[in-house]
C-alpha distance (Angstrom), angle and dihedral (degrees) to the residues before:
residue distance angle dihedral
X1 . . .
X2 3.87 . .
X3 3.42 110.8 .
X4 3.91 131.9 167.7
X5 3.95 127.7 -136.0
X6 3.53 120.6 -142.9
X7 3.75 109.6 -151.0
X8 3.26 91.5 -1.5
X9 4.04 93.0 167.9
X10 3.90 92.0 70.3
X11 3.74 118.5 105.9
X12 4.40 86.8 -100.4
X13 3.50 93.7 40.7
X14 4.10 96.5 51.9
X15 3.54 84.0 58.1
X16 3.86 93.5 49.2
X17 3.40 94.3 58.0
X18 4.16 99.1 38.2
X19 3.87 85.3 56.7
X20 3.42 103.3 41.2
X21 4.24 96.6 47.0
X22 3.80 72.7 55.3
X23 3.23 97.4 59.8
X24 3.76 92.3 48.1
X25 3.99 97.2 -110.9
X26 4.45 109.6 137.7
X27 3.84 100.7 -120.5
X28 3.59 126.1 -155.5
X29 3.96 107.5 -159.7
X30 3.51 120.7 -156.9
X31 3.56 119.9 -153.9
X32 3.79 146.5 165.0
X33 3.58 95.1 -148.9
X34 3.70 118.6 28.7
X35 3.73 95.2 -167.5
X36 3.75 102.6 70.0
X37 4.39 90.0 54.4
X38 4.02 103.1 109.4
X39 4.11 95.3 -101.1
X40 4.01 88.7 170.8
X41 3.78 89.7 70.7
X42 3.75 124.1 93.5
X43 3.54 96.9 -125.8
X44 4.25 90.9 57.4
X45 3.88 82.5 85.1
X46 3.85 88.3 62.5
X47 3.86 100.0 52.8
X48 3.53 130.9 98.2
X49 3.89 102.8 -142.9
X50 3.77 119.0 -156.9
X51 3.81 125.8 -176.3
X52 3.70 122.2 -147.8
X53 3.95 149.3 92.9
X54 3.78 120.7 -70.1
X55 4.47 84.8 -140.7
X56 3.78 83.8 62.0
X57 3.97 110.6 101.7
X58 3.72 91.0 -172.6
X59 3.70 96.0 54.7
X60 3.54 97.3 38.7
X61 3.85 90.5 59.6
X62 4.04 94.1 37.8
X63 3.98 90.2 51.8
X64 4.11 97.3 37.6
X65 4.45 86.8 48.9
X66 3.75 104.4 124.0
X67 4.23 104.4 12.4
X68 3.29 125.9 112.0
X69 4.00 101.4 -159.6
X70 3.85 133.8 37.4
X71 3.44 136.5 -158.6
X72 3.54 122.9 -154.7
X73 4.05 114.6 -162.5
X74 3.62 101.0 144.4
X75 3.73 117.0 130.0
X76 4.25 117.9 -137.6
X77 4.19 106.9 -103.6
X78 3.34 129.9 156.2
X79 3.75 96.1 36.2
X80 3.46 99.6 -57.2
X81 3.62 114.9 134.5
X82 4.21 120.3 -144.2
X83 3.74 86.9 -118.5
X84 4.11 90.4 60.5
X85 4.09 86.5 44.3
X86 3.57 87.8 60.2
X87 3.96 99.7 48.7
X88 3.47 91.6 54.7
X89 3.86 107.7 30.7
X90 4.68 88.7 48.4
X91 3.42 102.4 47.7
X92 3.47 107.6 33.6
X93 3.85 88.7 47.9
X94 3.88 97.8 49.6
X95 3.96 83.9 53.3
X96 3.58 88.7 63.2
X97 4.24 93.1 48.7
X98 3.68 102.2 -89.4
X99 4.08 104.1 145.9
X100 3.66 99.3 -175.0
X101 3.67 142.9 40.9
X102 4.16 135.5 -159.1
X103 3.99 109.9 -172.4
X104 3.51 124.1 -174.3
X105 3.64 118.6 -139.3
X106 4.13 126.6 141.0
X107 3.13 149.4 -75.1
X108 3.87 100.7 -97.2
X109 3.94 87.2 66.0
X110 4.28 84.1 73.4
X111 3.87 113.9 91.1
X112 3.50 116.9 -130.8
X113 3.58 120.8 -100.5
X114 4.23 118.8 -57.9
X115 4.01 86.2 -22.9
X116 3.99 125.5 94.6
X117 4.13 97.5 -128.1
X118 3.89 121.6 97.9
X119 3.72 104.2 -121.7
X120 3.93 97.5 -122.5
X121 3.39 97.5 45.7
X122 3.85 100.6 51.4
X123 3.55 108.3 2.2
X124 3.88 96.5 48.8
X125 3.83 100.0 96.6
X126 3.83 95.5 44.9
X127 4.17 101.4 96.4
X128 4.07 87.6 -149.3
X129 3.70 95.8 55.0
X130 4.11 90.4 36.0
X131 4.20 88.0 58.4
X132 3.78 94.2 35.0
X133 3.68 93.2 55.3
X134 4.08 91.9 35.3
X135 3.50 96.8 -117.2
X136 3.85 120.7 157.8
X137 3.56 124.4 -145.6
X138 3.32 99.5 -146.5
X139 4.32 82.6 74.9
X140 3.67 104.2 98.8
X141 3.94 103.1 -105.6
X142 4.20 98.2 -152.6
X143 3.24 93.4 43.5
X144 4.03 89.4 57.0
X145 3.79 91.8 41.7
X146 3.65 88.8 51.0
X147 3.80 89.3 59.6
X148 3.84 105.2 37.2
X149 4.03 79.2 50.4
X150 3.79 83.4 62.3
X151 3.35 99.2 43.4
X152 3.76 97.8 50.0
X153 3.40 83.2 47.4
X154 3.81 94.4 58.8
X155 4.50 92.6 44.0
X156 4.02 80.1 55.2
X157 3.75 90.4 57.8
X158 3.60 91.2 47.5
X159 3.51 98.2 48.1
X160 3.80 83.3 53.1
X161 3.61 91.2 59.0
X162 3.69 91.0 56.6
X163 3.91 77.1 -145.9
X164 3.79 116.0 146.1
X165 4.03 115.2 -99.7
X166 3.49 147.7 105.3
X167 3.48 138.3 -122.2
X168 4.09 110.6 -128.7
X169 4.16 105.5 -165.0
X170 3.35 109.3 -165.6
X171 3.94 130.6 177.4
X172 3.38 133.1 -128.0
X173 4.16 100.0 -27.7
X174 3.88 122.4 -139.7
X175 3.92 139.4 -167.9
X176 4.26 102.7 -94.3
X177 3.67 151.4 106.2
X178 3.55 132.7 -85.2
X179 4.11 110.4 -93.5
X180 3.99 131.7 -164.7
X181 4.04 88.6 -126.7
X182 4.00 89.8 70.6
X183 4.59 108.1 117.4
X184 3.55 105.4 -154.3
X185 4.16 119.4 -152.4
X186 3.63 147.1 -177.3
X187 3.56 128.6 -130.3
X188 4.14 101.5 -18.1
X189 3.40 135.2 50.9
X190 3.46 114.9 -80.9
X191 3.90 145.6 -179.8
X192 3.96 122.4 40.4
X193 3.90 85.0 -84.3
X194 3.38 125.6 48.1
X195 4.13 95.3 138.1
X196 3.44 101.2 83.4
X197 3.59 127.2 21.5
X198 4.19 136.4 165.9
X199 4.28 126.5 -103.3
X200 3.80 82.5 -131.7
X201 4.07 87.5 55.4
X202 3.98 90.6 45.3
X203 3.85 90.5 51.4
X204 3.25 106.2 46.0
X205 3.66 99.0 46.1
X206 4.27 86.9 50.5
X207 4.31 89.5 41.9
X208 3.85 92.5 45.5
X209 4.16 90.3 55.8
X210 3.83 88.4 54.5
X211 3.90 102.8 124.5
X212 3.84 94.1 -5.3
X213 3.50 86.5 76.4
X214 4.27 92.0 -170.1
X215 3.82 93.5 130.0
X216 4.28 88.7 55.5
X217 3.82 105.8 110.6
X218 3.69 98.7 28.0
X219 3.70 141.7 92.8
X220 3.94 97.3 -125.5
X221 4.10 120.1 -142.9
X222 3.66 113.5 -161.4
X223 4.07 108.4 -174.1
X224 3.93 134.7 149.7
X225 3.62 121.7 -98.0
């Protein structure tokens, strides 16, 4: 497939790339700043590098023209909320012939196990919930609520769209390879370990789905077992 990166220099989206050149899809990363992509690796020689602002319309649909599948890992900065991200990066990308979407968001977008609340918004001042889903309270809670906020926000847009894409929530991400222990769900958290989990575990997961399309319509949970 052809498929475009959206900040595709972060530490998730550097390992989007990597492992999808590997697995022989053309990628198209777009990036605010060039520089910081990994250019000492092999696989630099195989990307298609395109400069611009994920807010612009124009260069979202210019950069997105011939791929089939994007991947959004771009982080909100500069006062531009996930939700915003979303608006411009969906629509303007489907107009150019992308059929299916993968956002990032977070973990606090997941609902808790067989009920229908996220467990940061709702569950985060009950101390059972807090140690059964390993959450510290030393994490500052509106500052979490604040963001899940925003990314619920964004999976409503999407589901407005009635565009095809899914919603991966991962927690807190960390520089490391993909491993064989990683438990894969839809829709609530799953696994004993959702907390933490590795770029490498993120990508893969999102790369392996490209053209199976069996993680579209779902918020994804990748924890450790």
């Amino acid at each position: 497939m052809k498929i475009i990166v959206f900040g595709a220099n972060g530490g998730l989206g550097q390992w989007v790339w990597k492992m999808a050149i590997d697995g022989g899809h053309e990628v198209v990363a777009f990036v605010r700043t060039p520089s910081k992509l990994d250019r000492a690796d092999p696989r630099f020689s195989s990307l298609q590098v395109v400069s611009g602002d994920v807010m612009d319309a124009e260069a979202v649909r210019a950069a997105s023209a011939g791929c089939e599948a994007a991947i959004n890992c771009t982080s909100p900065a500069g006062g531009t909320s996930a939700p915003d991200m979303a608006r411009s990066i969906v629509p303007n990308a489907a107009q150019a012939g992308v059929q299916a979407f993968y956002m990032v968001g977070g973990i606090g977008a997941l609902w808790a196990p067989g009920t229908d609340r996220t467990i940061l918004i709702q569950d985060w001042d009950d101390e059972v919930a807090m140690k059964q889903y390993g959450l510290s309270p030393t994490i500052p809670r509106e500052m979490v609520r604040r963001m899940t906020k925003g990314h619920l926000e964004s999976m409503a847009f999407l589901e407005s769209t009635g565009l095809p894409h899914a919603f991966v929530c991962p927690g807190a991400m960390e520089e490391g390879p993909a491993t064989d222990t990683r438990v894969v769900t839809l829709d609530e958290l799953g696994g004993k370990s959702a907390i933490r989990v590795s770029f490498g575990n993120i990508a893969h997961v999102i790369v392996e789905d490209l053209g199976r399309g069996e993680l579209l319509g779902h918020r994804v949970c990748v924890s450790a077992t």
